[in-house]
Backbone bond lengths (Angstrom), bond angles and torsions (degrees), N, CA, C in turn:
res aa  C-N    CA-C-N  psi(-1)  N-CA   C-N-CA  omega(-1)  CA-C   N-CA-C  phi
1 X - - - 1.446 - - 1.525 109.99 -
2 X 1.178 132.55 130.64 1.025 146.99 175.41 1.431 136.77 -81.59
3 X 1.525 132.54 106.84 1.416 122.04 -145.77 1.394 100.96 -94.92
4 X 1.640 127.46 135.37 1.714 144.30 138.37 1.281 89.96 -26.97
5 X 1.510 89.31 159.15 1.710 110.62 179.72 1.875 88.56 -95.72
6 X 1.240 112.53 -1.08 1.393 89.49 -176.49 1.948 100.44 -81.73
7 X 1.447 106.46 -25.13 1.426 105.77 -177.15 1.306 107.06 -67.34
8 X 1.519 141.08 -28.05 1.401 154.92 -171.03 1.335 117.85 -95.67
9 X 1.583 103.23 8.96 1.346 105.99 -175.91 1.714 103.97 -82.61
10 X 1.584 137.84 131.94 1.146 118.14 157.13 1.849 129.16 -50.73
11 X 1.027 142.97 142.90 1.527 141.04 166.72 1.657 108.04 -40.30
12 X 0.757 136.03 -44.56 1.671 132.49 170.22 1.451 113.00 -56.88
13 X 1.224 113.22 -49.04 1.426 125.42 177.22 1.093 117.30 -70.13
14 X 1.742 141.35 -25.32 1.288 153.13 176.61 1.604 98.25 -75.13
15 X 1.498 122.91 -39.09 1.501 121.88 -147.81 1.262 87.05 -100.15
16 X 1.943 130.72 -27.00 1.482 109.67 177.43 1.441 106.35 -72.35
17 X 1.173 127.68 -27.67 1.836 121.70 178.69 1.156 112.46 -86.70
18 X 1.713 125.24 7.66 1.349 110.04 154.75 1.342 100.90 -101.33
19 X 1.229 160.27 -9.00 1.511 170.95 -173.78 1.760 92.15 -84.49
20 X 1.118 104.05 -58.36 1.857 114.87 179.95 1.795 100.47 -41.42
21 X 1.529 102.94 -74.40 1.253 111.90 168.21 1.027 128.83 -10.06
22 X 1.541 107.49 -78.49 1.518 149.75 -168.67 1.612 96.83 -32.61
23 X 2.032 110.56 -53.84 1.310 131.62 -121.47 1.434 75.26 -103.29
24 X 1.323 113.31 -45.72 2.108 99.64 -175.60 1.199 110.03 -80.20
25 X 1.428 146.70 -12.17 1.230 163.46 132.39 1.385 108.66 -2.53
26 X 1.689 99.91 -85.68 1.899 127.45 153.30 1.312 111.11 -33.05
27 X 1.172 122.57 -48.21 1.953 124.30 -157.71 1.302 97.39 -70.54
28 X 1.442 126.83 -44.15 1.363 147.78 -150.61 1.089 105.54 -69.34
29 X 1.474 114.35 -67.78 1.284 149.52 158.89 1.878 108.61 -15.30
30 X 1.674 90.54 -85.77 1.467 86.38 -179.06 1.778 134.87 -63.94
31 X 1.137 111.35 -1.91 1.491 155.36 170.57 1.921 98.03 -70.60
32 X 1.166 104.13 -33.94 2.050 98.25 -161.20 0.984 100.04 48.61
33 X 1.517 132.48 92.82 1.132 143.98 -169.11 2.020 98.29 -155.17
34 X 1.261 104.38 123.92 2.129 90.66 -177.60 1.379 95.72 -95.61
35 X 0.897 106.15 160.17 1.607 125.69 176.87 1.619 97.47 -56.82
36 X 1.300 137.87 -33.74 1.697 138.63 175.79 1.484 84.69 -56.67
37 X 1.330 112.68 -67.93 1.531 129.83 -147.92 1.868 96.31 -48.73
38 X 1.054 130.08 -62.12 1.262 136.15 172.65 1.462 103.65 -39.15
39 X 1.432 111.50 -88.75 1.433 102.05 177.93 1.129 118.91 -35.86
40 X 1.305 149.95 -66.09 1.646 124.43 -166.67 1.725 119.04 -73.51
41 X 1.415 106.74 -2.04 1.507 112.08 170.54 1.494 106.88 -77.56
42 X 1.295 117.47 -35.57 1.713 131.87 178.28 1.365 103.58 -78.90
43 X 1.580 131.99 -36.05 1.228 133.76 -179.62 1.769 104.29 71.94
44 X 1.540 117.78 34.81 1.111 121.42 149.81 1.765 127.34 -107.41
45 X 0.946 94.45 169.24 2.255 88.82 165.43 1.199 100.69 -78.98
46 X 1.668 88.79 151.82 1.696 127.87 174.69 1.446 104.17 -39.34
47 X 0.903 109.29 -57.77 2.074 129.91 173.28 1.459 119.55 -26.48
48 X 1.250 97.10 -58.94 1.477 128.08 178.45 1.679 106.69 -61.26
49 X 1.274 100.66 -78.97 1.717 115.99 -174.84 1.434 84.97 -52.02
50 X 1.654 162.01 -86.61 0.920 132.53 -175.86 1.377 139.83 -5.95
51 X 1.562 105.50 -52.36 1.362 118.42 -174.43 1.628 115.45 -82.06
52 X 1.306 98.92 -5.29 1.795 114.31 156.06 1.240 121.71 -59.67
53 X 1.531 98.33 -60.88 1.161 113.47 -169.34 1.547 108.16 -82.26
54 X 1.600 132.97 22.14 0.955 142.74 161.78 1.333 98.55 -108.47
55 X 1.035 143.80 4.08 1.546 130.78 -172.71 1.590 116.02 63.09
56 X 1.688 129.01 22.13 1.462 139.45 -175.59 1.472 95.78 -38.27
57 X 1.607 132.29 148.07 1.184 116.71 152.30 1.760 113.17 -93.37
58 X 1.183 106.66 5.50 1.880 120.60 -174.40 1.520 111.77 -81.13
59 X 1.272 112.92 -30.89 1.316 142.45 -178.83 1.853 100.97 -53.29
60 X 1.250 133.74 110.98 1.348 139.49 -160.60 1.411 91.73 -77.66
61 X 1.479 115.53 127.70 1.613 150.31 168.98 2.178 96.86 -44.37
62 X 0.899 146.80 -36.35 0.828 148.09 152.26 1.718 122.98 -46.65
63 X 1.380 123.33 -39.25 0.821 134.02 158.82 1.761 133.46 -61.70
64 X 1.568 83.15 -51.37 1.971 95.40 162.63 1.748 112.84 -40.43
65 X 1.968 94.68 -48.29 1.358 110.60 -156.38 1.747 101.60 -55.70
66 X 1.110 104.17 -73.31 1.468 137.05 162.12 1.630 107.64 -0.29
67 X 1.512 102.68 -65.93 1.222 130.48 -179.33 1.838 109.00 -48.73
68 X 1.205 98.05 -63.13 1.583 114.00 174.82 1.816 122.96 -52.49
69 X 1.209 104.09 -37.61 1.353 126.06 157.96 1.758 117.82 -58.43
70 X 1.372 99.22 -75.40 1.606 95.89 168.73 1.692 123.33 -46.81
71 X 1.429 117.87 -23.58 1.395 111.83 156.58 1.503 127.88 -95.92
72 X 1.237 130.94 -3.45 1.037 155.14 172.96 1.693 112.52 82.85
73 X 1.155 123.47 58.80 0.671 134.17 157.18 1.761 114.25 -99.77
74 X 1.308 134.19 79.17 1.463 123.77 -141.35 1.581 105.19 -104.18
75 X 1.299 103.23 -45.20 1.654 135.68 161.33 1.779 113.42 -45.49
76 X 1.354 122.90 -19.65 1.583 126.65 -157.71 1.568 90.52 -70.44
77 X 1.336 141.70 -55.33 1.255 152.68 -166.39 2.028 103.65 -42.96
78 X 1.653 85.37 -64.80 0.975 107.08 176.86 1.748 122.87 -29.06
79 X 1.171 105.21 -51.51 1.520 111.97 -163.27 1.748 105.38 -108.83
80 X 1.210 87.89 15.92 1.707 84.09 -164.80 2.171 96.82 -72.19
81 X 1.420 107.99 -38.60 1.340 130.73 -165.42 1.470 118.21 -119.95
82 X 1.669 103.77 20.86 1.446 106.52 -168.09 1.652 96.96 -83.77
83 X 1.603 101.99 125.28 1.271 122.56 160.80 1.352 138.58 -44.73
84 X 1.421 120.04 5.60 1.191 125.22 -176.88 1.252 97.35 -122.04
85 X 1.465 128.92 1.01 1.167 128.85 -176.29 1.713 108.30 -110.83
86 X 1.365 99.56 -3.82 1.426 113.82 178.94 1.494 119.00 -69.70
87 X 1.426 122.19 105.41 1.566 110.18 -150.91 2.190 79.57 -110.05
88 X 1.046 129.49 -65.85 1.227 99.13 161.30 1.425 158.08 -36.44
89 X 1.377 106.41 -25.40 1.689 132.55 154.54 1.533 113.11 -58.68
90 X 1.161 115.97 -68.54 1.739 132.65 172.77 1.816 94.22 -49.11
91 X 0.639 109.28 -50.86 1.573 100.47 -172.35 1.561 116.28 -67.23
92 X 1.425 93.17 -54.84 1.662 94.04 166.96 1.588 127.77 -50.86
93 X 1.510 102.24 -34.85 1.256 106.60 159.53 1.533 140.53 -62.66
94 X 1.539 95.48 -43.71 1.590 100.23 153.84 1.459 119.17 -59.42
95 X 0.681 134.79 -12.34 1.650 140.25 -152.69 1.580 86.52 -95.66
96 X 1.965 117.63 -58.34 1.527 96.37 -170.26 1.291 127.88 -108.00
97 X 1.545 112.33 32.04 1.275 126.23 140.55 2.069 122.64 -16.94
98 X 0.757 120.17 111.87 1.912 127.23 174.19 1.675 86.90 -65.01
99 X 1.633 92.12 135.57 1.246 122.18 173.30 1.144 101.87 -56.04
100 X 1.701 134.90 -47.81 0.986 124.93 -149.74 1.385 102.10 -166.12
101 X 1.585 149.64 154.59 1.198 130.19 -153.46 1.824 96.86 -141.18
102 X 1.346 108.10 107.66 1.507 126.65 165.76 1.285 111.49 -35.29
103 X 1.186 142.16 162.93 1.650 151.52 131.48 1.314 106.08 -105.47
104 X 2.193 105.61 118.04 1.008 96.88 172.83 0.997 146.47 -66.22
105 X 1.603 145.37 -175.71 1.462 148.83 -177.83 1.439 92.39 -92.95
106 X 1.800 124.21 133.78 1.385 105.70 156.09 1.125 93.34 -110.12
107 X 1.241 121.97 158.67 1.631 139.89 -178.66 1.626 108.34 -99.40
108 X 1.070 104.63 -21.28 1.881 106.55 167.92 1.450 112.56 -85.84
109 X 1.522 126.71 -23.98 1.899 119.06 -159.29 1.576 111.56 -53.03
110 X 1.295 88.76 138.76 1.652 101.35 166.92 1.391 100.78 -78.76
């Protein structure tokens, strides 16, 4: 039998895409915006945009995007993975920095 990514989802990771949900749910909301109204601004089914607003992880990443846009949130993508915000990345990077830096030998110099 073959497992959904919803079964492979860790519990932290399930509760941030219902919080995600939760949060475009709210956005929508204070917006006066109907749940139709969303969907045909996204140009998906009612069904679907539901399953947004459940935090689905099946729900195509394009759609999330989409979603974020139609409320203006346009930038959210953007910063979700921004590298300068990467404080484990930066570190790792410091980490493999050379102790100390050779000058090579050329075998041709005049």
């Amino acid at each position: 039998m073959r497992s959904t990514v919803t079964d492979t989802l860790p519990p932290r990771v399930k509760r941030a895409l219902g919080k995600l949900g939760a949060d475009i749910a709210l956005a929508r909301k204070k917006r006066s915006l109907t749940i139709m109204m969303m969907a045909e601004r996204l140009g998906i089914a009612k069904s679907t945009y539901l399953k947004i607003e459940k935090g689905d992880p099946t729900v195509a990443m394009g759609a999330y995007a989409m979603t974020f846009f139609v409320l203006g949130f346009d930038d959210a993508l953007t910063k979700i993975m921004d590298a300068q915000r990467d404080e484990q990345g930066l570190l790792l990077d410091a980490q493999r920095l050379p102790k100390r830096i050779r000058a090579r030998k050329n075998s041709g110099a005049i």
